[in-house]
Structure formats: C-alpha cells, structure tokens
C-alpha positions as CSV (number, residue, x, y, z in Angstrom):
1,X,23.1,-189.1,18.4
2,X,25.0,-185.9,18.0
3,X,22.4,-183.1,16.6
4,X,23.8,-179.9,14.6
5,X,21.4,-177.5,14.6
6,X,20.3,-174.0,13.3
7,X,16.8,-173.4,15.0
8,X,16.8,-169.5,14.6
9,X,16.5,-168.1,10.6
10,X,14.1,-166.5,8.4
11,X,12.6,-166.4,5.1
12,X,12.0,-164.2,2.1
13,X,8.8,-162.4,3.4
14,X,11.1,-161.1,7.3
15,X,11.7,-157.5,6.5
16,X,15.4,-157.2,6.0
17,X,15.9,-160.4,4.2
18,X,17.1,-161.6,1.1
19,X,14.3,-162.2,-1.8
20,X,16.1,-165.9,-2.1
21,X,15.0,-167.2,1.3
22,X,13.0,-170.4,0.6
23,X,13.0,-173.8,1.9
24,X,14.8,-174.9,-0.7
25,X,17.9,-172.4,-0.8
26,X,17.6,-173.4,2.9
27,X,18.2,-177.1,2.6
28,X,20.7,-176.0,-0.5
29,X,23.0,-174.0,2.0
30,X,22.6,-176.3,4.9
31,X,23.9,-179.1,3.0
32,X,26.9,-176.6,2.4
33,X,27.9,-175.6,5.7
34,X,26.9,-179.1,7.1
35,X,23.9,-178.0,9.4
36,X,21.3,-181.7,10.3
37,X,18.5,-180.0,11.9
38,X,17.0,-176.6,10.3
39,X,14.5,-173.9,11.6
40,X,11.3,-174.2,9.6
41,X,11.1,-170.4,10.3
42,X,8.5,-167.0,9.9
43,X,5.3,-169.7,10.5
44,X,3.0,-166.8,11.4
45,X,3.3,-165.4,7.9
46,X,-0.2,-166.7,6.3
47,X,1.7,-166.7,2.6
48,X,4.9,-169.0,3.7
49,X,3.1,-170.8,6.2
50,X,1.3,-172.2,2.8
51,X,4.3,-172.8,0.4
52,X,5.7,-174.7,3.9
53,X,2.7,-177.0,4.6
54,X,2.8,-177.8,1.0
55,X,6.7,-178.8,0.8
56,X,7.0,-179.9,4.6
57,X,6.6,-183.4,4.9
58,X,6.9,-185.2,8.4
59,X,9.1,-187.5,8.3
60,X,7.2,-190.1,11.2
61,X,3.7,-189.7,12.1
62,X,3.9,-186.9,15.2
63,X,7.8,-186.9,14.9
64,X,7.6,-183.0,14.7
65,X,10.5,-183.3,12.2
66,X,9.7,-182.0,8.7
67,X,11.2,-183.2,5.5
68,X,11.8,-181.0,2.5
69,X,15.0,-181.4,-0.4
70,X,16.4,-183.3,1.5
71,X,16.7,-181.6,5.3
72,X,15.2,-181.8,8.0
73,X,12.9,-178.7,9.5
74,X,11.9,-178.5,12.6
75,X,9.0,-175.3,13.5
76,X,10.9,-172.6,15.2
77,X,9.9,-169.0,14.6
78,X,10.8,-165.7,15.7
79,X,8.4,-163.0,17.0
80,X,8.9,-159.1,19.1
81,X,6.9,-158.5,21.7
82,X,6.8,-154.8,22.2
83,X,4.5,-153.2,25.5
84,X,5.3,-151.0,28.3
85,X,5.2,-151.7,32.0
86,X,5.5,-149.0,34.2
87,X,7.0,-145.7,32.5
88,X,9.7,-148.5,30.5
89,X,8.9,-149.4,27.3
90,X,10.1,-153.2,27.1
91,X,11.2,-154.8,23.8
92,X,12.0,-158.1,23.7
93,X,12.5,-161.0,20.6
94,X,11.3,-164.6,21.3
95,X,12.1,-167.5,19.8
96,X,8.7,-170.0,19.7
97,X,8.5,-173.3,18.0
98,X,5.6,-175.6,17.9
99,X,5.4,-179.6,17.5
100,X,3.0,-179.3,14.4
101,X,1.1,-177.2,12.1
102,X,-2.3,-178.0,13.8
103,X,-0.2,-175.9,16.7
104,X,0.5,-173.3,14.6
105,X,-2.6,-172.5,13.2
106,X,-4.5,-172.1,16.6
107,X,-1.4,-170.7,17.3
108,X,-1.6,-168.0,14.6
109,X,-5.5,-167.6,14.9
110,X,-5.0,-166.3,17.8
111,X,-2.1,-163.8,16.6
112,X,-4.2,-162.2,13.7
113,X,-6.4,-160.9,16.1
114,X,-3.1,-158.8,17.7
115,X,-1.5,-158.1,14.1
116,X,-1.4,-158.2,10.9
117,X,0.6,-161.2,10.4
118,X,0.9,-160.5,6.3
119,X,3.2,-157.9,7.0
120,X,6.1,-159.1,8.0
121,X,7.5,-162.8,8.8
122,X,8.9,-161.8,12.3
123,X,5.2,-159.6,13.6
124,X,5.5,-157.6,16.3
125,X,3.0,-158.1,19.0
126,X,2.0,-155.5,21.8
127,X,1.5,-157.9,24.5
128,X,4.2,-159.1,27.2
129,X,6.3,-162.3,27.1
130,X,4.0,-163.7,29.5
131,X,0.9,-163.2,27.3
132,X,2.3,-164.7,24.4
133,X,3.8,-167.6,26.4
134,X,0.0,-168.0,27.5
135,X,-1.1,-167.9,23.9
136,X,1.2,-170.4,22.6
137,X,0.5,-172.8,25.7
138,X,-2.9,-172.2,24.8
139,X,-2.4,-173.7,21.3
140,X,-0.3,-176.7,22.3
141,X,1.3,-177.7,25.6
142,X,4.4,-178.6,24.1
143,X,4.9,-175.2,22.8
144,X,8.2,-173.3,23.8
145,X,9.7,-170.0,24.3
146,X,13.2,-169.0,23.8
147,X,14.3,-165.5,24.1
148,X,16.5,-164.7,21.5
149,X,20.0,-162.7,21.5
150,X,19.4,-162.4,25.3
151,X,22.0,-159.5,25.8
152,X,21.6,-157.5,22.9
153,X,20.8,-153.8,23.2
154,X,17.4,-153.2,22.0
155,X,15.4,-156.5,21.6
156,X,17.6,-158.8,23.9
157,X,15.4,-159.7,27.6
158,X,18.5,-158.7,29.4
159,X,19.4,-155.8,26.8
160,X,20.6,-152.5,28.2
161,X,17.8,-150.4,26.4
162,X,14.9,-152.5,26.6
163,X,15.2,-155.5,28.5
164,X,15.0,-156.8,32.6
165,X,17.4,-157.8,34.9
166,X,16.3,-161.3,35.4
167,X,13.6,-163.8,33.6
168,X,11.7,-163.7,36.3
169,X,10.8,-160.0,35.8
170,X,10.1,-160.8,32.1
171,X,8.1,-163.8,32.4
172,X,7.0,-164.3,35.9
173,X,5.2,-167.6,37.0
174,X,6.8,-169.1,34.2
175,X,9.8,-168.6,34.2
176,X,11.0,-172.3,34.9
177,X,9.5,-173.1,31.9
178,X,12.0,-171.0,29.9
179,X,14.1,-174.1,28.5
180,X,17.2,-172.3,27.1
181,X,18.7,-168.9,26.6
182,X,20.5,-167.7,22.9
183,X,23.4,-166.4,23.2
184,X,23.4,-163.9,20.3
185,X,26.3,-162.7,17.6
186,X,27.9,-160.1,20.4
187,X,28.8,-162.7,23.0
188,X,29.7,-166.4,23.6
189,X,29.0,-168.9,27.0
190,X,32.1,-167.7,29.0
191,X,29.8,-164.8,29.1
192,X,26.8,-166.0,30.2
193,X,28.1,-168.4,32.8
194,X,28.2,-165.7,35.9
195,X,24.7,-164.7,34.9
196,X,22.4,-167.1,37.2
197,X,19.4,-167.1,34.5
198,X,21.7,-168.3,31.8
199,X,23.6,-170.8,33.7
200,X,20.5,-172.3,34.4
201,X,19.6,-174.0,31.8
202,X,20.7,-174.3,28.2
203,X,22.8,-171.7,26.4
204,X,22.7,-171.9,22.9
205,X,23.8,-170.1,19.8
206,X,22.1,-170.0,16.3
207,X,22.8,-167.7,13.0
208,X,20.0,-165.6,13.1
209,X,20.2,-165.9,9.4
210,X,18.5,-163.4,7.5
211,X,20.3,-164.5,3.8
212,X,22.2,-168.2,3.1
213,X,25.4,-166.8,3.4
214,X,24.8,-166.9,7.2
215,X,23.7,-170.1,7.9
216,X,25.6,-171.7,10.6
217,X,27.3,-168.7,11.7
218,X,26.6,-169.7,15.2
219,X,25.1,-173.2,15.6
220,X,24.4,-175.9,18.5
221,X,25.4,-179.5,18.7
222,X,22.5,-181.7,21.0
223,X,23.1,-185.1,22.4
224,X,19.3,-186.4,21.7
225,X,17.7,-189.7,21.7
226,X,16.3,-189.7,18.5
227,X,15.5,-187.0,15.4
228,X,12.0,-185.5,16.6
229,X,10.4,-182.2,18.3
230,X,10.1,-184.1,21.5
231,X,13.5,-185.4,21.8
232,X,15.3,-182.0,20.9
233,X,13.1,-180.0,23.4
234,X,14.0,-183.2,25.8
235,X,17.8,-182.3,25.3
236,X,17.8,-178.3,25.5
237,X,15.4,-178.8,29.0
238,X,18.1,-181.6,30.3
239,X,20.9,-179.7,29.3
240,X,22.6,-181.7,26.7
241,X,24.2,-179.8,24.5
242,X,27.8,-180.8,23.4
243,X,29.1,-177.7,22.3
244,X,28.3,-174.6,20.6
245,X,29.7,-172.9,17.1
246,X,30.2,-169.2,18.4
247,X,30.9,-165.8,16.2
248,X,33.5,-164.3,18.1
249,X,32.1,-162.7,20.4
250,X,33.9,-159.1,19.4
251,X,32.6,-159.3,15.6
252,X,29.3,-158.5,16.8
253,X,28.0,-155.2,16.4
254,X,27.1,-154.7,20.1
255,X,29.7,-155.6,22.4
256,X,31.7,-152.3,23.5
257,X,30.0,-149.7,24.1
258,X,30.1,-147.2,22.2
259,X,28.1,-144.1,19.9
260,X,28.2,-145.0,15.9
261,X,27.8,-141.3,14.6
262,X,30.8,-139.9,16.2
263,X,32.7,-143.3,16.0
264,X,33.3,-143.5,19.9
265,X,34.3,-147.2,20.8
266,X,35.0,-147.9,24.2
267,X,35.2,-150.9,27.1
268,X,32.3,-151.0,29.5
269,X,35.4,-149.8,32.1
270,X,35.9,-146.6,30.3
271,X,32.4,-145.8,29.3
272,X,31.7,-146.5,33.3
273,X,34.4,-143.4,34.1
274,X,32.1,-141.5,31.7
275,X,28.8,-142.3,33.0
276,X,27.8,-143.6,29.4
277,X,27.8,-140.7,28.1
278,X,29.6,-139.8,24.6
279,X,32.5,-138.0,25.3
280,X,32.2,-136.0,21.9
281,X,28.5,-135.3,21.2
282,X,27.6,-135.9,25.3
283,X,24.5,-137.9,24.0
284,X,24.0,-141.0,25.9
285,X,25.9,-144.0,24.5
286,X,24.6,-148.1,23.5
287,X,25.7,-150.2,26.3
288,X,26.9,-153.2,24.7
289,X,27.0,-157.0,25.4
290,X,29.2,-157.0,27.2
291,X,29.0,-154.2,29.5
292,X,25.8,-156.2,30.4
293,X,27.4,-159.2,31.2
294,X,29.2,-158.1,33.5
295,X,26.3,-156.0,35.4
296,X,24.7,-158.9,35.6
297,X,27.4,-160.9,37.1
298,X,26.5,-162.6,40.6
299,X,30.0,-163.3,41.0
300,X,29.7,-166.8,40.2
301,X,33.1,-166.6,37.9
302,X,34.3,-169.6,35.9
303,X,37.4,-168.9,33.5
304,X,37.3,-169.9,29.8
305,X,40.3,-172.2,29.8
306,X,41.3,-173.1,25.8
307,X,43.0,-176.6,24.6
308,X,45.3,-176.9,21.8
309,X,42.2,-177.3,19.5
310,X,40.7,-173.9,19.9
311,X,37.8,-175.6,22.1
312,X,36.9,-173.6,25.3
313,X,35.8,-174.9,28.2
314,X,35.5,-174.2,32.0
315,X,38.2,-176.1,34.2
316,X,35.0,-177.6,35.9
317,X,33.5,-179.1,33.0
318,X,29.9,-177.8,34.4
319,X,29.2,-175.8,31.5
320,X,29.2,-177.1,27.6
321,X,32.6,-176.4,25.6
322,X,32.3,-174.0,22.7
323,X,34.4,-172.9,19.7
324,X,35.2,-169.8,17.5
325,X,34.7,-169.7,14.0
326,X,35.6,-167.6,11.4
327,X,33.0,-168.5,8.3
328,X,34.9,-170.3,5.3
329,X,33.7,-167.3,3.1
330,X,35.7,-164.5,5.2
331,X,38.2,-166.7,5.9
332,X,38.8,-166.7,2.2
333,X,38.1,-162.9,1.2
334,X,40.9,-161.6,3.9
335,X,43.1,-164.7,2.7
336,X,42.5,-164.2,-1.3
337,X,42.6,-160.0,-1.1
338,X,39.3,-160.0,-2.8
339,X,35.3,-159.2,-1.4
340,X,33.1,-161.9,-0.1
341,X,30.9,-162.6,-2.9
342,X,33.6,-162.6,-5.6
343,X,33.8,-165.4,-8.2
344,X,37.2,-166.3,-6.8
345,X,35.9,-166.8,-3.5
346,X,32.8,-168.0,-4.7
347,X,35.3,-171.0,-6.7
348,X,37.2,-171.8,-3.7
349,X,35.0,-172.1,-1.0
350,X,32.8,-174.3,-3.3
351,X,36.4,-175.9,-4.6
352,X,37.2,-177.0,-1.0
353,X,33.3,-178.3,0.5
354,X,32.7,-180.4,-2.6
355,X,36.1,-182.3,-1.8
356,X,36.3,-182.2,1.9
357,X,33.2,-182.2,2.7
358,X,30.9,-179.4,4.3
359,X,32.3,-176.0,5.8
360,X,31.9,-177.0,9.5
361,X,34.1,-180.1,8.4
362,X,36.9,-178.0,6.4
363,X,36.7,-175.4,9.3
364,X,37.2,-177.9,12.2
365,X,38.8,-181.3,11.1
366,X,40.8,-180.9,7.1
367,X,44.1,-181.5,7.0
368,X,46.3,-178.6,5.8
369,X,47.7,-180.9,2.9
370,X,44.4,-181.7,2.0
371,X,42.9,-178.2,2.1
372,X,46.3,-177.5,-0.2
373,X,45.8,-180.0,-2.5
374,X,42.2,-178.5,-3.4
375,X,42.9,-175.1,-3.5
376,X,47.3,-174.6,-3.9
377,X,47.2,-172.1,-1.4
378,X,49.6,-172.8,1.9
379,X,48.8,-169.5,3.2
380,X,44.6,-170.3,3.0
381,X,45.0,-173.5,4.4
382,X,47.0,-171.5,7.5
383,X,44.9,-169.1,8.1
384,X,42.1,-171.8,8.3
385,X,44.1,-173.9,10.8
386,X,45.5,-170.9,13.0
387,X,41.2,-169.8,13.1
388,X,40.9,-173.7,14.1
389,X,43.3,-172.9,17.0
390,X,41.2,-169.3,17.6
391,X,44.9,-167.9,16.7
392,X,43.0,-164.6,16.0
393,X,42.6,-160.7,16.2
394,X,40.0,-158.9,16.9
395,X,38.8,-155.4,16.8
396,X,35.5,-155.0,19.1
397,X,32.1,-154.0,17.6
398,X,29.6,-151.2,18.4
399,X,26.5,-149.6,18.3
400,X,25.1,-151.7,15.2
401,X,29.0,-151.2,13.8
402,X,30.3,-155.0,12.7
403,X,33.3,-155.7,14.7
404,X,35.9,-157.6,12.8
405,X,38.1,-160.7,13.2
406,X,40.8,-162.2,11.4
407,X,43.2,-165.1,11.5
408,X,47.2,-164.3,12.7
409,X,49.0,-164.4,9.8
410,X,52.3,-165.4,10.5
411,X,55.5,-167.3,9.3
412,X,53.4,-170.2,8.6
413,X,50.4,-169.1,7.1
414,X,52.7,-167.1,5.1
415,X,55.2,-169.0,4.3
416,X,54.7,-169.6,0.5
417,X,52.7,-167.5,-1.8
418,X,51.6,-168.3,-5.6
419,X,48.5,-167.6,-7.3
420,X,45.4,-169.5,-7.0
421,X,45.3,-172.9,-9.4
422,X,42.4,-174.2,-10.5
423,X,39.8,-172.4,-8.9
C-alpha cells in the first residue's frame, strides 16, 4: 500500500507556532491537502503530551498508529541538541519517534532531568546526537532518529554553521542505525544524491509545519506492508519510498548564499571568488544549501532527468523520483492578484478540493476542464497545470530571506481572462 505521509510538524505549545495547532485542526487540514499518515508531534511537552493520550486512540493493539477525528498519527517529534566538541559549538535538529506512549514517557523522564520540557514543544537539550540516540534506545529499542533539514545553515547535521561533514562524526557507532535523512525546504533529492550519507539510505521530505497552512508542503509517499509504526520504519530502513513532494528547492530561505541586512544574494560560485565574505559590509556571509551540497559532493554525480509530467528522476532509476509543487494557496494568490489568506483565495481553494477532491489531487491529477468548471478561471487552471509540468520561475532564497517561485504564465495560462464566478 502507497503511504502519504507528513511525519515532521508541530503544535500550539512549539515556540513560533500558531495558537490553532491541535490534533484536531491537524486531521482538519490533512484531510484538505490529502495527507494518510500524520506526525503525532511535540510529545516531550508534559501539557500536549496529555490532551494527545487522551484523544489518541490506537487503532490495533501495538499497531503504533494512533486514531484521532478521523487520521491517523503516528509519534514523531522534533528535538535540538545543542553542545560543543572541541572549540565548535555543534547545533543540530533531530527528528525522534517512538512506537508508543509507554516509550515516550521513559523517554521523556529521562529528558526532564536535561530540560525543562514545559517550555517549549521542540526542547533543546545540551547533550550530543549520540547521547540522545542512547537515551531514546534506552526507552525503547525501536526508537528512531532522523536528523532533520540535513543541510540547513544552523541546525541542519551537515549545515555550514553548525553541523559535520559526515554522520559518522555526528553520531559515531551508530551511525548505521540512522534510517533516513530529511531533505529540508532549501533543497530536493537531485541534491543529496552525490552526498554518500544521504544516498545511503532514505531521503525524505516533510512540511516542517509550524501552522495548517503548511501541511504537506513537502511530503513522502512509502510503499509499506501494512498501516503501523513497524511497517513504516520497515519501509524508510528498506528504502521504499515512491516518491517525494518537494518545495522547490530555490523557495527556501537558505539556498544561495548570501547576507540578509545588505541584501547580498549570490551562487555558492561567486561567494567562493569572494571567500564568503559580504562584498558590501565584509562580514562573513550564510553559506546556503546549496553551497553545501556541492562541498560535500564525492563526485558520485547522477542528473535529474524530468518527464513530461514534471516527475524527476535519475536515468538510473537508483534513487526515488520526486516532484515540485507549488501549494494550491500560492498558486491561487499570484493567479487571483490578491494575498494568501484572502476570502477570495480562501473560496477557491476550498471551491476546488471539495469538488476534486484534496489539494495533492487538484495539484497533480485535475483535469483543466474540470478545475474550470469549479472555479471559471482558464488562466488558474494553467498556471496549476504548467506547476504540474514544473513549467516555473524561480528567484533563489537566502539567509532566512523566502525565495520565491511561480508558474510561467504564458499564452495558455493566459489565454482568457474574466472575473471569478461563483466563488
């Protein structure tokens, strides 16, 4: 069975998050977007961990698969893991999940002794990735770690401020037992493919949500036996994942180089000429993604090749496919003229889900007639289909700057124009 899932998000009581994170705006949204298997996430927060175990019901005795309005949750969490080895102070974001909530709380007994895990759903804990890979073991055996956003500046384990060069240096003796690597907002799989540790095992991609809105973002598509912890964990440590929903890569906010306070954007080629450092201010610039991709590079290169569909894959077929998507809400606000959260965005994209189904659906497999018959826009029902295709541009983010990316608009897409009916 094919598996759509979103195993990295967060709740109300993460710092940075909006107040309407609960499980069941969660389910709510991931009906929406058309996401099967949810992140049950933030379990070290005492408070949440609570309102869960009283909502979460398993769904087979020892399934690891929780059932709440009508999703299923499975217990993935993130945690930072902040210490300093040598005269480098290492910073570095984990994904962990559990098989149960027996796990977690021996789990979480343990962390209360490190931190104060009221304060904030993602704690920070000043122990390496090796300790807390102990600690978890410790709680359950069938535990896992995966680090999250691997190439991403600051908290990434291969990030160009904080991070390693390899796994191995970040988790030692257990490295093998890292099952899968995300591949964070700022790049996609072509990227991690010359990278030995990433290429290793599974690379996979998840929204890092931190409000509804971003559910599904990025998301990952296992082959699996059956719906339970064992079977998923089973797939990401053989490798089975079909394909991956990808941000473009560029719409992150960390893939050129670059220096956000005097707006200097550049290619990992030209900040090399400079040494990194800001040609106006002369401050040292953020390395981005994918600067570090390519330092990392063994030479091992594959090409993205990309079929009429907009899937990408490599020639080889070694490596699982993956596709671009624009979400349906941006896709509408640069079609419509108007901001995301709009009422006449708000209209459409509901407009077009509740009568083609979810957003992953309209995204990937609506027929332009249908998508016009909802909505009477030719040019929306384009733009979707030429994002489809990854018939795109894109303008490269930065140092925490959003990049942006937008469907080609041409004779098609704008063929007819008339005002929105109905919506």
């Amino acid at each position: 069975m094919h598996i759509i899932c979103d195993l990295h998000l967060h709740s109300r009581y993460s710092l940075a998050t909006s107040p309407k994170l609960d499980l069941h705006s969660l389910a709510d949204a991931s009906k929406r977007v058309g996401i099967d298997l949810l992140a049950a996430p933030d379990f070290t927060h005492p408070t949440w961990r609570a309102e869960m175990q009283n909502e979460l019901i398993e769904t087979e005795p020892g399934s690891g698969i929780f059932s709440a309005h009508g999703k299923d949750f499975m217990l993935v969490s993130e945690v930072s893991c902040i210490w300093r080895r040598g005269s480098r102070v290492r910073r570095v974001h984990l994904l962990i999940s559990a098989p149960n909530f027996d796990a977690v709380d021996r789990m979480c007994a343990k962390f209360s002794k490190l931190q104060n895990l009221e304060a904030d759903g993602r704690p920070t804990f000043s122990i390496s990735a090796r300790e807390l890979f102990s600690l978890i073991r410790e709680a359950d055996n069938r535990c896992e770690v995966i680090p999250a956003h691997v190439f991403t500046p600051w908290y990434g384990v291969f990030g160009s401020k904080s991070g390693f060069d390899s796994l191995h240096e970040c988790f030692g003796d257990v490295t093998d037992e890292v099952l899968a690597v995300e591949t964070g907002l700022s790049s996609d799989p072509s990227m991690h493919w010359s990278v030995c540790d990433s290429r290793a095992r599974s690379i996979v991609s998840f929204s890092d949500a931190h409000s509804v809105a971003s559910m599904g973002r990025e998301a990952t598509v296992l082959e699996s036996d059956e719906m339970s912890y064992n079977s998923v964990v089973q797939a990401l440590r053989e490798r089975n994942v079909v394909e991956t929903y990808e941000f473009h890569p560029e719409h992150g906010k960390y893939h050129f180089d670059g220096h956000r306070k005097c707006e200097v954007r550049l290619h990992p080629d030209e900040s090399k000429e400079l040494s990194g450092v800001c040609p106006e201010c002369g401050r040292g610039m953020t390395l981005g993604v994918l600067n570090r991709a390519l330092s990392l590079s063994d030479g091992h290169m594959t090409q993205a090749v990309k079929d009429g569909d907009g899937l990408w894959h490599d020639a080889t077929g070694r490596y699982a496919p993956y596709r671009h998507l624009i979400p349906l809400i941006e896709l509408l606000s640069y079609t419509l003229g108007v901001g995301k959260t709009t009422k006449r965005v708000s209209q459409a994209y509901t407009a077009l889900t509740n009568a083609l189904g979810s957003e992953i659906n309209v995204l990937l497999c609506a027929d332009t007639a249908d998508i016009v018959s909802v909505i009477h826009r030719p040019d929306v029902a384009g733009a979707i289909v030429n994002a489809r295709r990854d018939e795109v541009e894109v303008e490269p983010g930065y140092d925490g700057v959003y990049g942006s990316a937008v469907p080609k608009m041409n004779a098609t897409t704008l063929a007819v124009k008339q005002e929105t009916l109905n919506i």
